[in-house]
Backbone as a ProteinNet text record, in pm:
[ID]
protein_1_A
[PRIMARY]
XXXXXXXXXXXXXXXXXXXXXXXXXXXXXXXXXXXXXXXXXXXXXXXXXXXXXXXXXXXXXXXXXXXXXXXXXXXXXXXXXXXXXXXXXXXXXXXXXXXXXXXXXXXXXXXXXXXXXXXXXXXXXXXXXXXXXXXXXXXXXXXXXXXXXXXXXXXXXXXXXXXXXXXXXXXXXXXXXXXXXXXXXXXXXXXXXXXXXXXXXXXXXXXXXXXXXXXXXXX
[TERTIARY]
-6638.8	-6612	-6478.4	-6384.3	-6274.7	-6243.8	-6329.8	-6309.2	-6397.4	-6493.9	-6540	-6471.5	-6375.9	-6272.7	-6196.4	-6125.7	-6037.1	-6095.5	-6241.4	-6274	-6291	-6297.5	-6367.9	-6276	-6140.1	-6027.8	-5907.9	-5957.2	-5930.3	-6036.2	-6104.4	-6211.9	-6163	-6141.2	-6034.2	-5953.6	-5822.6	-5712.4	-5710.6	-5850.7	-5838.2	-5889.3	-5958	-6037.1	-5963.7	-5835.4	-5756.5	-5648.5	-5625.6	-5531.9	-5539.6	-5739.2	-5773	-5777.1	-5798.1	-5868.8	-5691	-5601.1	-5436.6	-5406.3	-5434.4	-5420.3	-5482.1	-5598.1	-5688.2	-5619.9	-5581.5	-5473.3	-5382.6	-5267.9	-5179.4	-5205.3	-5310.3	-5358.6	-5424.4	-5431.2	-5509.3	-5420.1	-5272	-5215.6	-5106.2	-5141.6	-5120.6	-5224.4	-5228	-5271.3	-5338	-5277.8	-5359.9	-5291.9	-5122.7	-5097	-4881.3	-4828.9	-4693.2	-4627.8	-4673.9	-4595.5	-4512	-4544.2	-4489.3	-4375.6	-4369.3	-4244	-4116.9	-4167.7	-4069.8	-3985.6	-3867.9	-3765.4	-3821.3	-3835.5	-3875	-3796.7	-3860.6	-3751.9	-3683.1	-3614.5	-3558.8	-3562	-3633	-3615.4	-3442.2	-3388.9	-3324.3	-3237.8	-3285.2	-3176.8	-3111.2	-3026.1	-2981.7	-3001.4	-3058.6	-3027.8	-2984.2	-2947	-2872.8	-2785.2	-2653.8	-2547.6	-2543.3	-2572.8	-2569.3	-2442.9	-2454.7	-2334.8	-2242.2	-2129.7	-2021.5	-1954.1	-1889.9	-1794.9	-1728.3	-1565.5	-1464.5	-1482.3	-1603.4	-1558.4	-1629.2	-1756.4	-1845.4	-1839.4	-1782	-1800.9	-1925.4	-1998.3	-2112.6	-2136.6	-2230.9	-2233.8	-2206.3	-2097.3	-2029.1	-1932.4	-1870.8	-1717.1	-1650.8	-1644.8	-1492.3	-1432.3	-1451.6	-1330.5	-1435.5	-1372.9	-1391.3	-1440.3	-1515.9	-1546	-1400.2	-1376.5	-1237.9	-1131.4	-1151.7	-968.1	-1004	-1143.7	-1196.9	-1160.8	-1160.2	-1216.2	-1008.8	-968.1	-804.6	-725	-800	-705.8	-758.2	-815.5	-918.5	-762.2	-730.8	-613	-678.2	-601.1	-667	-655.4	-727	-726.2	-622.5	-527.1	-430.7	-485.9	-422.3	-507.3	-518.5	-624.3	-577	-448	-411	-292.6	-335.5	-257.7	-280.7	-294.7	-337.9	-404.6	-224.3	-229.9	-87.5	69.4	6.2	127.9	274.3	356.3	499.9	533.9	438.7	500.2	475.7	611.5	553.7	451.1	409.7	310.9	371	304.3	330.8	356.5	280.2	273	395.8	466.8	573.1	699.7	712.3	806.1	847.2	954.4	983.7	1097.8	1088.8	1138.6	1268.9	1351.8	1455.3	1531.9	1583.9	1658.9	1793.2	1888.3	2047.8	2110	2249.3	2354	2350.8	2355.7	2369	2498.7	2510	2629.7	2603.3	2660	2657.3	2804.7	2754.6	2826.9	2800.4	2885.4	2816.5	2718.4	2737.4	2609.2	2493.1	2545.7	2362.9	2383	2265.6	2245.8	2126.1	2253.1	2148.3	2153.6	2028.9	1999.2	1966.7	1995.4	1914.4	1751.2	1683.1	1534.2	1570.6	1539.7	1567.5	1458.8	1381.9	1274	1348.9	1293.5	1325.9	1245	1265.1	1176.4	1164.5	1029.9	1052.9	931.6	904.5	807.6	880.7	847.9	828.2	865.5	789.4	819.6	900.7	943.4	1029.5	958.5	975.6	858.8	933	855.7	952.6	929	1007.1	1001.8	991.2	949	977	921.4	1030.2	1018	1049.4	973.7	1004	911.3	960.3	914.5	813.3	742.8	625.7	663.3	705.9	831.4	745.9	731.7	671.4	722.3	784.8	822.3	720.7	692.8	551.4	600.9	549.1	561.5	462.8	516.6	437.6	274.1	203	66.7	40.7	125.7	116.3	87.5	92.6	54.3	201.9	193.2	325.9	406.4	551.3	627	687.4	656.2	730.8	688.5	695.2	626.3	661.9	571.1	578.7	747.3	811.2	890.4	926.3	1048.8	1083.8	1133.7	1071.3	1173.7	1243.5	1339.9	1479.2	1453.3	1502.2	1475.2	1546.5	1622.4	1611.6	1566.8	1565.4	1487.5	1524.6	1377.2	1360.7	1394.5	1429.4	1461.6	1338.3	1358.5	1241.4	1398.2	1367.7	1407.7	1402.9	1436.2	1405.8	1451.3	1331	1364.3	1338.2	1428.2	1426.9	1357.8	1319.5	1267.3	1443.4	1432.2	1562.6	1654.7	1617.6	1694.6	1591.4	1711.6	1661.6	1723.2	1595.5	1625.1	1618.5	1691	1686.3	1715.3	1658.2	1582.2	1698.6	1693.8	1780.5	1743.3	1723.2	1648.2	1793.9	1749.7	1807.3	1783.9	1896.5	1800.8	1953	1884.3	2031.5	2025.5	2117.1	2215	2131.2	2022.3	1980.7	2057	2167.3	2281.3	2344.6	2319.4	2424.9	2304.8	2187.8	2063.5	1978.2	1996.9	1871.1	1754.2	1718.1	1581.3	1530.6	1374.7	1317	1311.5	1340.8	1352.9	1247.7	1262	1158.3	1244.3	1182.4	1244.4	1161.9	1127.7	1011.8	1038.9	905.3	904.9	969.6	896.7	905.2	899.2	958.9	926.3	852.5	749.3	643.9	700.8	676.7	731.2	651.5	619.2	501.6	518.8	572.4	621.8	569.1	589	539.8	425.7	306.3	202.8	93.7	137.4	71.8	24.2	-73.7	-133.4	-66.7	-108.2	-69.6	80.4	146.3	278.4	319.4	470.9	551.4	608.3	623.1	653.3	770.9	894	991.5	1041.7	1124.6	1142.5	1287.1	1224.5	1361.5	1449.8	1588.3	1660.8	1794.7	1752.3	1858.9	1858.8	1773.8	1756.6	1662.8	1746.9	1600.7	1640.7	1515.1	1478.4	1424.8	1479.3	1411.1	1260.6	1204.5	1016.3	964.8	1042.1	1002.7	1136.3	1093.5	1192.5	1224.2	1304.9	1326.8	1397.5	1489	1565	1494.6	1382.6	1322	1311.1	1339	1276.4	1372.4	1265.2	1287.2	1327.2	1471.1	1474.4	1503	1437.1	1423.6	1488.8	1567.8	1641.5	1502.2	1536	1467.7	1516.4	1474	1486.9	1609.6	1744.4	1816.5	1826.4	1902.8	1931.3	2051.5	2030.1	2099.9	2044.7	2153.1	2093.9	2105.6	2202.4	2270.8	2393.3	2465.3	2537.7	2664.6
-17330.4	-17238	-17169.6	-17244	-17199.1	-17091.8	-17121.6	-17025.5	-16908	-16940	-16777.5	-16696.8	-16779.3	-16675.2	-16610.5	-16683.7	-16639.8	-16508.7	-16512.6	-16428.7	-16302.3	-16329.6	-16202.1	-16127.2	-16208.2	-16137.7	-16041.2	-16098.4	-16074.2	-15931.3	-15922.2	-15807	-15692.2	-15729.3	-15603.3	-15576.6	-15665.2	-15584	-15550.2	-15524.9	-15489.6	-15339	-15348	-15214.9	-15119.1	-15183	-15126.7	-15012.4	-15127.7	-15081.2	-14955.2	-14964.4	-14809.2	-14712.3	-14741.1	-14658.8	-14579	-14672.7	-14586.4	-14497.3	-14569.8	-14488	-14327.3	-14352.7	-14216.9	-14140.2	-14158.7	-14106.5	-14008.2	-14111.1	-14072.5	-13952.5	-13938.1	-13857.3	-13707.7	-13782.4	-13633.6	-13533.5	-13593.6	-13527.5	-13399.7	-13373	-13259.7	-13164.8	-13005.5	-12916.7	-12864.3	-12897.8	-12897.4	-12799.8	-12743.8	-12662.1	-12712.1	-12626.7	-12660.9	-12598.5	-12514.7	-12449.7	-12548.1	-12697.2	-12760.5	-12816.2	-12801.2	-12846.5	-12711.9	-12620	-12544.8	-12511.4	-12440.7	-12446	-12325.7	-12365.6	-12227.2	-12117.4	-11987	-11867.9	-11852.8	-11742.3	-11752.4	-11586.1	-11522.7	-11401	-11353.5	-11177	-11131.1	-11169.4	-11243.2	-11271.9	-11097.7	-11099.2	-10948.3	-10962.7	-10825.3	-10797.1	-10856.2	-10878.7	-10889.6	-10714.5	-10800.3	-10631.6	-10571.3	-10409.4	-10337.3	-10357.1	-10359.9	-10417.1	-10270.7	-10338.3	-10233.3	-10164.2	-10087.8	-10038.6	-9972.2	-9978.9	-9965.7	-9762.1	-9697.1	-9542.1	-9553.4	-9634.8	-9652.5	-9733.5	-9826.1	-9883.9	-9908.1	-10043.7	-10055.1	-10091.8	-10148.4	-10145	-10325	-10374.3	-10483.7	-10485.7	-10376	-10418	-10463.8	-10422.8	-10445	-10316.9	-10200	-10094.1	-9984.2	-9913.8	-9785.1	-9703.1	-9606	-9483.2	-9411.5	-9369	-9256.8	-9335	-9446.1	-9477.5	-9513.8	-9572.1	-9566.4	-9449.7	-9318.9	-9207.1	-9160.4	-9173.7	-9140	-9216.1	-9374.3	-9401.1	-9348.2	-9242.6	-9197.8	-9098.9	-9092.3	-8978	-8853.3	-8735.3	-8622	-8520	-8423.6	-8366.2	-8267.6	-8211.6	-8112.4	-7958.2	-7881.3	-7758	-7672.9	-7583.1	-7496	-7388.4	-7358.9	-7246.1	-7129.4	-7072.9	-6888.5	-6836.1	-6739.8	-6657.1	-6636.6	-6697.7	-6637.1	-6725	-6829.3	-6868.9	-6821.4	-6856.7	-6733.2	-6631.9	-6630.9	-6485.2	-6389.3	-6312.6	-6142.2	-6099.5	-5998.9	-5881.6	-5757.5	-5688.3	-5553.1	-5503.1	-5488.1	-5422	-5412.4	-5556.9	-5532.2	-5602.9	-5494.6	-5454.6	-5306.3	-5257.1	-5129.8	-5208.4	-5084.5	-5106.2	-5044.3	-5055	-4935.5	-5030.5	-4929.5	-4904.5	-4920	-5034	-5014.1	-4940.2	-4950.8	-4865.9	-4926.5	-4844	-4954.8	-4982.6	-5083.9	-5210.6	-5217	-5125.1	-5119.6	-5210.4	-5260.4	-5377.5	-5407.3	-5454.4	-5471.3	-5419	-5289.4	-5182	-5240.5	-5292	-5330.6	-5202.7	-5185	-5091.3	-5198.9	-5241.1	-5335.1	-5269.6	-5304.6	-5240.1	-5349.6	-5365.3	-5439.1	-5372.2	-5462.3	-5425.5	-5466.1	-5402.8	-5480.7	-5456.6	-5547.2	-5538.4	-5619.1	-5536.2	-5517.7	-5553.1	-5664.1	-5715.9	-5612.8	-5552.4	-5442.4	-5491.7	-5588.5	-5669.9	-5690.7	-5785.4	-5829.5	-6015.9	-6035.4	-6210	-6253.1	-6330	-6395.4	-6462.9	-6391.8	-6413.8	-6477.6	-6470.5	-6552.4	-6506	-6498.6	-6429.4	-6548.8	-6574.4	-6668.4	-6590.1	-6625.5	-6589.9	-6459.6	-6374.6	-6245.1	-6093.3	-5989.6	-5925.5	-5836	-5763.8	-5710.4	-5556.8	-5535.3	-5393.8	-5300.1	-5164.8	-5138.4	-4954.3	-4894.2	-4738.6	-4645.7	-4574.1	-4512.3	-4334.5	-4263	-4128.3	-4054.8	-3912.1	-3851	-3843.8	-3954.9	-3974	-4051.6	-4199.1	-4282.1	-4379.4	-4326.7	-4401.4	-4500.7	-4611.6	-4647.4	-4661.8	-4650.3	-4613.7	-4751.5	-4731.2	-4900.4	-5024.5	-5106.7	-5259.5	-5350.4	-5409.7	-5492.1	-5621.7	-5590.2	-5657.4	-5763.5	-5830.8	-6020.1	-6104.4	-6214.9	-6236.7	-6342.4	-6415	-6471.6	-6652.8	-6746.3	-6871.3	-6882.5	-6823.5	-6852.9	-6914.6	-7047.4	-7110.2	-7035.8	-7010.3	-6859.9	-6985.9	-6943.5	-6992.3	-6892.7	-7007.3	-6918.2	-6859.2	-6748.9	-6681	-6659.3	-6667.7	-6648.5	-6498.5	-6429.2	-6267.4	-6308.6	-6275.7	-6237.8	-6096.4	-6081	-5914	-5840.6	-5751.9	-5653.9	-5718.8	-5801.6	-5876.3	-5869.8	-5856.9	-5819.4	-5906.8	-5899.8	-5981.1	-5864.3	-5931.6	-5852.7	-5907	-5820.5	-5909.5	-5866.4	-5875.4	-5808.3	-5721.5	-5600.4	-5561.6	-5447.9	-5510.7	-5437.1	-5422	-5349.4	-5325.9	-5242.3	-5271.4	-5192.9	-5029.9	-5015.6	-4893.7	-4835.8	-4715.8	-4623	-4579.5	-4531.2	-4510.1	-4587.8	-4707.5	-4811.4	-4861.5	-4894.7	-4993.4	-4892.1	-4721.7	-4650.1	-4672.5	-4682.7	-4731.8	-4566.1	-4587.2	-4420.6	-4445.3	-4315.7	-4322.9	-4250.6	-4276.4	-4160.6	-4123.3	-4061	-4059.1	-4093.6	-4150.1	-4233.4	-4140.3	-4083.9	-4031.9	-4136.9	-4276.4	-4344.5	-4535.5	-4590.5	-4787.4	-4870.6	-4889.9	-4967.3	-5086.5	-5149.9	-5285.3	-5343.5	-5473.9	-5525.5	-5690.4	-5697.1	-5859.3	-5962	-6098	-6142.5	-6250.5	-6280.7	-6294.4	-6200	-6059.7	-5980.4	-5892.1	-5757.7	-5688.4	-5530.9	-5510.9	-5371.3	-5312.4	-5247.6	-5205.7	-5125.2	-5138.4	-5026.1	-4885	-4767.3	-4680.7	-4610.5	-4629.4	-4614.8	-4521	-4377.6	-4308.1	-4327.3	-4246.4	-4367.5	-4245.1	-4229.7	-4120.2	-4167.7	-4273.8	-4340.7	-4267.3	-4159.1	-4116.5	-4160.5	-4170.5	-4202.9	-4368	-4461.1	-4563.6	-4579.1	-4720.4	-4769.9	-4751.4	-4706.2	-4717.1	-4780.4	-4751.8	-4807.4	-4858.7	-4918.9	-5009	-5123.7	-5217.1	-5333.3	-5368.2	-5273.4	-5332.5	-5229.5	-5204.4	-5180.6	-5247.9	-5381.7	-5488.7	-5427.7	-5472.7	-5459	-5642.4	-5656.7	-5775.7	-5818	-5913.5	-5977.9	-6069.9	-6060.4	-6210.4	-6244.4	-6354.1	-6370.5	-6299.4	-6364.2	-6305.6	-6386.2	-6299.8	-6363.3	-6302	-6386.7	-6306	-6198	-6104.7	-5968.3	-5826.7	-5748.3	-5622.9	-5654.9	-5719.6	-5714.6	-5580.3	-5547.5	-5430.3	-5533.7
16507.9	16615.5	16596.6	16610.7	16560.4	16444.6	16345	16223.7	16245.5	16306.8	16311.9	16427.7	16482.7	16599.7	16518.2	16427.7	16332.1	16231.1	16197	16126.7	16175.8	16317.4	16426	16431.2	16466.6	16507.5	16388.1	16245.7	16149.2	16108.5	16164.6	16112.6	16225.1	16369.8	16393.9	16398.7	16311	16303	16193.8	16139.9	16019.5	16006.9	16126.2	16175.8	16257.1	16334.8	16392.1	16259.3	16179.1	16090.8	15991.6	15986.7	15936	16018.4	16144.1	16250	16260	16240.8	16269.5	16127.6	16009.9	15922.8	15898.7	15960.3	15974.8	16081.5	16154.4	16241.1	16203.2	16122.8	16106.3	15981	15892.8	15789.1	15866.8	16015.9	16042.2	16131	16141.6	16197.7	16173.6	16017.1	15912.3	15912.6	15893.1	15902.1	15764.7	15659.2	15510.2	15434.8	15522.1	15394.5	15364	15324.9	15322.6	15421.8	15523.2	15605.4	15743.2	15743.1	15818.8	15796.1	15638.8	15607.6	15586.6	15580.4	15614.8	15714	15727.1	15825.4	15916.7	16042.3	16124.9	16093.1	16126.7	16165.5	16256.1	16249.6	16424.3	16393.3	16518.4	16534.3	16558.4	16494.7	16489.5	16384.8	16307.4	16181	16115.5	16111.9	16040.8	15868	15829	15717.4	15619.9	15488.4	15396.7	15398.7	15380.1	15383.8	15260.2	15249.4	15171	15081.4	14931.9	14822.9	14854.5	14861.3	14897.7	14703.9	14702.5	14588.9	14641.5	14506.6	14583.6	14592.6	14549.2	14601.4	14767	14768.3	14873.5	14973.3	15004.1	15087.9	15209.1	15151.3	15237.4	15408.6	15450.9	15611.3	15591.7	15653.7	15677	15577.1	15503.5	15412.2	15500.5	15634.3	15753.4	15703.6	15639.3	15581.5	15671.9	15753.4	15816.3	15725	15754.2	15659.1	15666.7	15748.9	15787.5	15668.9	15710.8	15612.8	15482.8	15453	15309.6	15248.4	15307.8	15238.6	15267.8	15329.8	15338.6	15214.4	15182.2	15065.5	14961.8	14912.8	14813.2	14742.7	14619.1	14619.1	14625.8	14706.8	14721.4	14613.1	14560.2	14490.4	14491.7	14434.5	14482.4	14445.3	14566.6	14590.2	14463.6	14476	14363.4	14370.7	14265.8	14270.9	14263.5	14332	14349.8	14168.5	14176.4	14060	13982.7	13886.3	13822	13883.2	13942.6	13994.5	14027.9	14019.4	14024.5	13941	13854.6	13698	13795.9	13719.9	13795.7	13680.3	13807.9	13716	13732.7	13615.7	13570.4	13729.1	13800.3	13855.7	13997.3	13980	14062.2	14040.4	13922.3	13789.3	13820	13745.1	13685.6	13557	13478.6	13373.9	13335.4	13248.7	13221.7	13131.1	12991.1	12909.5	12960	12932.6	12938.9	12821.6	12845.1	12778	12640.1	12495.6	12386.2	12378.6	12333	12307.1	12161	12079	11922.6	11837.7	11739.1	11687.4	11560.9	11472	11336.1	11233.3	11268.8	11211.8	11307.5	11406.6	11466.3	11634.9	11667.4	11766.6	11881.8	11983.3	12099	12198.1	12272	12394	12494.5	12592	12733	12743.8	12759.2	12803.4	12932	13054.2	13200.6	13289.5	13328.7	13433	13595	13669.7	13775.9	13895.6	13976.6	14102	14226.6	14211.1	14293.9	14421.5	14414.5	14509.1	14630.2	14714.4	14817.9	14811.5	14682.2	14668.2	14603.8	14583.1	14477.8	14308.2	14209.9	14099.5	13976.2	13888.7	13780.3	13643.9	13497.6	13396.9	13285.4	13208.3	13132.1	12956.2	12878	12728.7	12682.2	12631	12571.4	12654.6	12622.3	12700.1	12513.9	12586.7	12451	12433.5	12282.4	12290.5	12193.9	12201.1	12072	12131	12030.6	12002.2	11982	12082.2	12027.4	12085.1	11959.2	11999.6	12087.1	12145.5	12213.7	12284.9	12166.7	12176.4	12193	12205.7	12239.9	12102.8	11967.6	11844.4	11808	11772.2	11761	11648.3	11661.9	11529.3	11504.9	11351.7	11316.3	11309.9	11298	11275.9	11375.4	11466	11535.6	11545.9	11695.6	11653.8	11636.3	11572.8	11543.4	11706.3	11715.5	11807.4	11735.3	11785	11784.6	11816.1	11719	11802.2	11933.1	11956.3	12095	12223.9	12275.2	12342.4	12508.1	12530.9	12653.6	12770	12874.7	13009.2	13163.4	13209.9	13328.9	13414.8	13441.7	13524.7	13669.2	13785.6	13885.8	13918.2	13981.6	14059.3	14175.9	14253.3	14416.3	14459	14539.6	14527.4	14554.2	14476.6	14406.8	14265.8	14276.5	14114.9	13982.3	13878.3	13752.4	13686.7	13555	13407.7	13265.3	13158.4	13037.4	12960.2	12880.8	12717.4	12614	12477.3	12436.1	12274.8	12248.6	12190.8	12082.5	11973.1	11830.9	11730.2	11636	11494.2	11458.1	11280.2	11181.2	11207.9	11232.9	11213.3	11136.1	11135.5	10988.7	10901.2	10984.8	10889.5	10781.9	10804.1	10723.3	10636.7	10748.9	10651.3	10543.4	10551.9	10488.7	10526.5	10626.2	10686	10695.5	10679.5	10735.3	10897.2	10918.6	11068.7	11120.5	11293.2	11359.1	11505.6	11590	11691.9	11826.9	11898	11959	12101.5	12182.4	12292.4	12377.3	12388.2	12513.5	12428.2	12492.9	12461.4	12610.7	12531.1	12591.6	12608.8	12737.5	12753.7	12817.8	12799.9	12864.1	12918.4	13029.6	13052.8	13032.4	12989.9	12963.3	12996.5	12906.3	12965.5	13047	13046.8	13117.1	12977.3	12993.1	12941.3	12968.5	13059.9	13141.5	13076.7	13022	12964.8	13058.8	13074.3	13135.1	13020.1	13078.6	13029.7	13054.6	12962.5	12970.2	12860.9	12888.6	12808.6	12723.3	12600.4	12503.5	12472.9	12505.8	12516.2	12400.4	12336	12203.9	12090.7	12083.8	11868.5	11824.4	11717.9	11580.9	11608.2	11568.6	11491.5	11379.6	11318.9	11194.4	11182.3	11121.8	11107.5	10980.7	10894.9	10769	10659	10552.8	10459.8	10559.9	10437.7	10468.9	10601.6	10621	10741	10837.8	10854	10948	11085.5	11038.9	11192	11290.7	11446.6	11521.9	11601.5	11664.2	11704.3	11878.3	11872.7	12069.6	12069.6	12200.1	12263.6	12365.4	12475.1	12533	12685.2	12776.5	12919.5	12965	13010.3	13077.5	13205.2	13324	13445.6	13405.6	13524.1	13536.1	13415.7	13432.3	13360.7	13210.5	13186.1	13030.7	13054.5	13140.8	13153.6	13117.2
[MASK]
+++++++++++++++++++++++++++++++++++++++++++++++++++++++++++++++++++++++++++++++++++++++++++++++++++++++++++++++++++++++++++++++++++++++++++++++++++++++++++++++++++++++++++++++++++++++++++++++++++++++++++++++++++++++++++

């Protein structure tokens, strides 16, 4: 009697013990999504990758002051910056200052503007008769290291322009209507009438020679 109590009672906790296991197996859904971490609505974004010309949405850097430490480009400059031009110029021939068989003249251009402009290097010289064809060979300039000049409107600069004596050098000569002068860096020539004589045109001591631009007339 006894042992078949023992067996009875042994057959349901044995029946109990599957009946829990089946349980506990059925209380999974059949995939991996339970083991994952819930969501949570409103998570934000991942933040757009910032660079240092761009700056993205969460750098902490303002657009306004991003774009203020940027270095700014510097403006453009007016057409020609401070050189004068031909055109607000006049020209004129000084007194010659003859010396050493040499015959010099002042070339003197003249601030006849309004602004304050500037001259820098040699001025462009050439002797040309009545027709405008020119006499003589292009002239030398001088090592001379040129200086910028400042013109105020009414102030003048001058160059310094010479050549041998025909008399002394035998040079062939001519006698030139007018000397073209043309400031420098510009195109356009001034027309200035040449009331000196004859010049050198041909043979050796023909050249024609340039200082550069200093302030005043050369008087």
């Amino acid at each position: 009697m006894t042992n078949r109590s023992l067996g009875v009672r042994r057959a349901a906790l044995l029946a109990s013990s599957v009946a829990l296991l089946g349980l506990l197996a059925g209380c999974g859904d059949g995939d991996d999504t339970a083991s994952a971490p819930p969501s949570e609505s409103g998570t934000a974004a991942p933040a757009t990758t910032a660079t240092p010309s761009d700056p993205g949405p969460g750098s902490g850097v303002p657009t306004d002051a991003a774009s203020a430490s940027r270095t700014p480009s510097a403006p453009p400059s007016p057409a020609g910056g401070t050189r004068c031009h031909t055109f607000e110029l006049s020209a004129s021939v000084g007194r010659n200052n003859p010396g050493a068989g040499q015959e010099n003249f002042p070339v003197v251009l003249t601030n006849r503007s309004s602004r304050t402009c500037t001259l820098h290097g040699y001025p462009g010289t050439a002797f040309v008769d009545a027709s405008g064809r020119q006499l003589g060979p292009d002239p030398q300039r001088s090592a001379t290291e040129p200086e910028t000049v400042k013109l105020a409107p009414g102030q003048s600069a001058w160059a310094g322009l010479s050549f041998a004596n025909p008399e002394v050098s035998g040079a062939g000569t001519a006698t030139p209507a007018a000397l073209l002068v043309t400031p420098p860096d510009e195109e356009d020539p001034l027309k200035v009438p040449w009331k000196s004589g004859e010049v050198p045109v041909s043979g050796n001591e023909s050249s024609v020679r340039l200082i550069p631009f200093s302030p005043g007339t050369g008087a």
